[in-house]
C-alpha positions as CSV (number, residue, x, y, z in Angstrom):
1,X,109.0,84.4,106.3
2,X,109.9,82.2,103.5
3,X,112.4,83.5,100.9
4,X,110.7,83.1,97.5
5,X,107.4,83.9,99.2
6,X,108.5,87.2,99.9
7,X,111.0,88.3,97.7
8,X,109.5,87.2,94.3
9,X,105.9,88.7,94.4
10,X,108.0,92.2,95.7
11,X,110.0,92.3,92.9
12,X,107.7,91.0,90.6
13,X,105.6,93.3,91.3
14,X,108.2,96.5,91.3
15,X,109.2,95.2,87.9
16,X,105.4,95.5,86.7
17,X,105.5,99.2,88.0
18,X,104.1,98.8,90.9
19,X,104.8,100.5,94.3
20,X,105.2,98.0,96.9
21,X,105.9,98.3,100.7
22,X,107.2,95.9,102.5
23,X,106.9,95.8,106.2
24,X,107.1,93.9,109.8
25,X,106.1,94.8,113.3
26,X,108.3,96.9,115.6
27,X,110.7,97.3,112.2
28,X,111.6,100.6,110.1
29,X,112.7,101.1,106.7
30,X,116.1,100.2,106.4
31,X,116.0,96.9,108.8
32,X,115.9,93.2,107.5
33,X,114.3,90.2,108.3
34,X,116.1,87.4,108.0
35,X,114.1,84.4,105.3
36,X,114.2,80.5,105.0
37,X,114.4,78.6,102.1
38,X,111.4,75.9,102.0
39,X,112.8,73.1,99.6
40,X,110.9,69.8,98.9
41,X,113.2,67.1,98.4
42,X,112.7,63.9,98.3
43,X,112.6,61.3,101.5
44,X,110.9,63.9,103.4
45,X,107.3,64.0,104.8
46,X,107.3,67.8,104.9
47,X,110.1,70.3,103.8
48,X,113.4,71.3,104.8
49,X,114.0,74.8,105.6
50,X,117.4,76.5,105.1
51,X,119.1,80.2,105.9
52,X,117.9,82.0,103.2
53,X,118.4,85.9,102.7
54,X,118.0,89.1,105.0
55,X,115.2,90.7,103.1
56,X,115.6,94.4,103.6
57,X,112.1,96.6,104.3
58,X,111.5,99.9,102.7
59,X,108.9,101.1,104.8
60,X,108.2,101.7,108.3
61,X,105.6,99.7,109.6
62,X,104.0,102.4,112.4
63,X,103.7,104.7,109.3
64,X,101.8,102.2,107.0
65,X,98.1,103.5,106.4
66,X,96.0,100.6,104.7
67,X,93.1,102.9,103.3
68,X,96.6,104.0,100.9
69,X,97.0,100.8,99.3
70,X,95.6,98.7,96.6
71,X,96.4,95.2,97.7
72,X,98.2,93.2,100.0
73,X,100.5,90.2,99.6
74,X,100.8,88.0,102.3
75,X,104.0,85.6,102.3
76,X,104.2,82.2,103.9
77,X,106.5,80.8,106.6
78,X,106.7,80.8,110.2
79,X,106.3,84.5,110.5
80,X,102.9,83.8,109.8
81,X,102.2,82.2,113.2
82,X,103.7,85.5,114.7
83,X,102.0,88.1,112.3
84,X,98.7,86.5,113.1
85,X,98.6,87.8,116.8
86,X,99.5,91.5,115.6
87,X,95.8,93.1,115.7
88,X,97.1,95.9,113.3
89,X,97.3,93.2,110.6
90,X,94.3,91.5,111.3
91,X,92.7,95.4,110.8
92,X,94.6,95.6,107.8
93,X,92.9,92.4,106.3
94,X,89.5,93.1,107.2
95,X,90.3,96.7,106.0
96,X,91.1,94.7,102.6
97,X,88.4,92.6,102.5
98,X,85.8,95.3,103.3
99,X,87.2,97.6,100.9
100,X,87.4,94.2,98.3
101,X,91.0,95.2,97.3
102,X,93.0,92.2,96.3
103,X,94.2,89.8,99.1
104,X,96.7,87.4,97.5
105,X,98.5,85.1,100.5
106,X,100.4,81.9,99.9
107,X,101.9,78.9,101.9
108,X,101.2,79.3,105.8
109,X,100.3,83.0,105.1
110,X,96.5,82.0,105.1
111,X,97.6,82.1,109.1
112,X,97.0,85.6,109.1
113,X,93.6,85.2,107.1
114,X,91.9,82.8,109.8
115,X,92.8,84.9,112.1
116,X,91.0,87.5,111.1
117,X,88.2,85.4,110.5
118,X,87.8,86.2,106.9
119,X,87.6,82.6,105.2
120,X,83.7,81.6,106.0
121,X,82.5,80.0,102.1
122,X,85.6,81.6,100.6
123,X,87.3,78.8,98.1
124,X,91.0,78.7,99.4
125,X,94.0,76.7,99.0
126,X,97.1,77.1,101.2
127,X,100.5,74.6,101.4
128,X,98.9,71.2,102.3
129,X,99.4,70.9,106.2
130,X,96.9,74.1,106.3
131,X,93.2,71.9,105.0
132,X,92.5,71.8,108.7
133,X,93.1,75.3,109.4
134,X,91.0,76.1,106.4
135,X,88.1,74.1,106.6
136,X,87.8,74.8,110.7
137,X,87.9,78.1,109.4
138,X,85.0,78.3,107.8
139,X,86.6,77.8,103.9
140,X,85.7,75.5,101.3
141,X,89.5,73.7,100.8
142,X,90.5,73.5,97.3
143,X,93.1,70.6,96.7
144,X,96.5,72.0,95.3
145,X,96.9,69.4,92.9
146,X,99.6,69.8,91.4
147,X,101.0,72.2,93.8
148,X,102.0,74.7,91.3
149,X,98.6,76.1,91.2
150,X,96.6,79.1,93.2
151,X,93.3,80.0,92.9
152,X,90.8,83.0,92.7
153,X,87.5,83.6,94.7
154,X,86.4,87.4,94.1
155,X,89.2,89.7,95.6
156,X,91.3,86.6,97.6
157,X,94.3,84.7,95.7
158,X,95.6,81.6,97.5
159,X,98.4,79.9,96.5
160,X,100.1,76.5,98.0
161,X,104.3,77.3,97.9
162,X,106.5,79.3,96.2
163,X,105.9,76.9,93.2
164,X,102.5,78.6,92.2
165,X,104.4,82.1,91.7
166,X,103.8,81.9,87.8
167,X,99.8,81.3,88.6
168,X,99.8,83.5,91.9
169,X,101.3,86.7,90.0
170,X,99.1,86.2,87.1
171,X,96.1,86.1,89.3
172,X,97.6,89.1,91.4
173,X,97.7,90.8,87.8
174,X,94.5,90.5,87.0
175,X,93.2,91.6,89.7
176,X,95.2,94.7,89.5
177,X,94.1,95.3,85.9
178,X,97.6,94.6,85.0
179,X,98.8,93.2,81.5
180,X,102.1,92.7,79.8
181,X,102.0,92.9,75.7
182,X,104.6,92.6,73.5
């Protein structure tokens, strides 16, 4: 999964008082997945990806019950490709979307939402290279222009890279009924 993707939003979220999970297939509490850094730099078509960190999960996947939770956060990156064949996530997105608890997925995490065939006349963004994937998908593609932006429809936040996390958390927020006063 990519880095920022997936370590941001958790501790965002932690730091707003949230309890967050974070899980992965055939992994336990305790084990790590290993992260890469998507950087846009200039002279590149796409981006570059990097090592990044071993992000460590505190929650065993096999002992995850959806009907327990009040949203879901779906990070970007290649683990995307692979989470989309695992048909307890696709459950636990249609479990979401029935249940209209907040969906919030960014980059290539919007993998995991065509696969379980949840997009048709949703608005959705996603990181460029997705618009096909989208709009096959059923969605109605919403340009991320500038790519620091993410977007609403109902109960589903989308969000282009890791540059939208000041937009995507709000969003997130909000649909949480979560504010911060000073």
């Amino acid at each position: 999964m990519e880095d920022y993707e997936v370590m941001v939003p958790f501790h965002a979220l932690r730091a707003l008082g949230c309890h967050v999970d974070a899980v992965c297939p055939n992994k336990r509490s305790g084990d790590t997945c290993p992260t890469a850094v998507h950087d846009f730099e200039v002279g590149y078509q796409h981006f570059t990806e990097k090592p990044g960190h071993d992000f460590v999960l505190n929650a065993t996947f096999d002992s995850v019950d959806a009907s327990g939770y009040g949203a879901v956060v779906i990070p970007g990156g290649r683990a995307a490709e692979y989470l989309a064949l695992n048909e307890t996530i696709i459950s636990w997105v249609k479990h979401f979307v029935e249940s209209n608890k907040p969906i919030a997925a960014i980059s290539y995490g919007q993998q995991i939402l065509v696969a379980a065939n949840v997009l048709k006349g949703r608005k959705v963004t996603a990181y460029p290279a997705m618009k096909l994937n989208m709009e096959l998908a059923g969605a109605t593609w919403i340009e991320p222009n500038p790519i620091t932006l993410s977007f609403s429809d109902g109960n589903l936040i989308t969000a282009a890279s890791w540059l939208s996390h000041p937009h995507f958390i709000f969003h997130l927020m909000a649909l949480l009924g979560i504010s911060v006063s000073f």
